[in-house]
C-alpha positions, 0 to 999 in steps of 0.5 A: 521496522514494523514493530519500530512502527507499531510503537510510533503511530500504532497498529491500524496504521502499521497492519497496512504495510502487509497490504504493500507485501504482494504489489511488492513481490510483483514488481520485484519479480518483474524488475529483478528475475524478469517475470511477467507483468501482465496489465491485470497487475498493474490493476491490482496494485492500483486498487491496493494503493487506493484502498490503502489510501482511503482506509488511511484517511488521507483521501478524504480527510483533506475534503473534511479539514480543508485547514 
């Protein structure tokens, strides 16, 4: 799948995927094993959407291109 996507939309926007791999493990961790989930991870797996959105474009480019 990763290298399916390096091919289709290139490699800035497939390195971002390894952003996603920790937020992952955390929830799975939590919803499979029932590990702890604490409120601080929650936080953290914010800020990685969020950073991974705004590195993407898709937060500001809309208010750049309103078309």
């Amino acid at each position: 799948a990763y290298y399916r996507g390096l091919a289709d939309v290139g490699p800035a926007k497939t390195g971002m995927v390894q952003f996603f791999i920790p937020p992952t493990a955390a929830f799975f961790a939590w919803a499979v094993f029932g590990g702890s989930f604490v409120p601080l991870q929650a936080i953290g797996m914010a800020i990685v959407v969020l950073g991974t959105l705004v590195s993407s474009g898709r937060l500001w480019r809309p208010l750049l291109d309103p078309s």
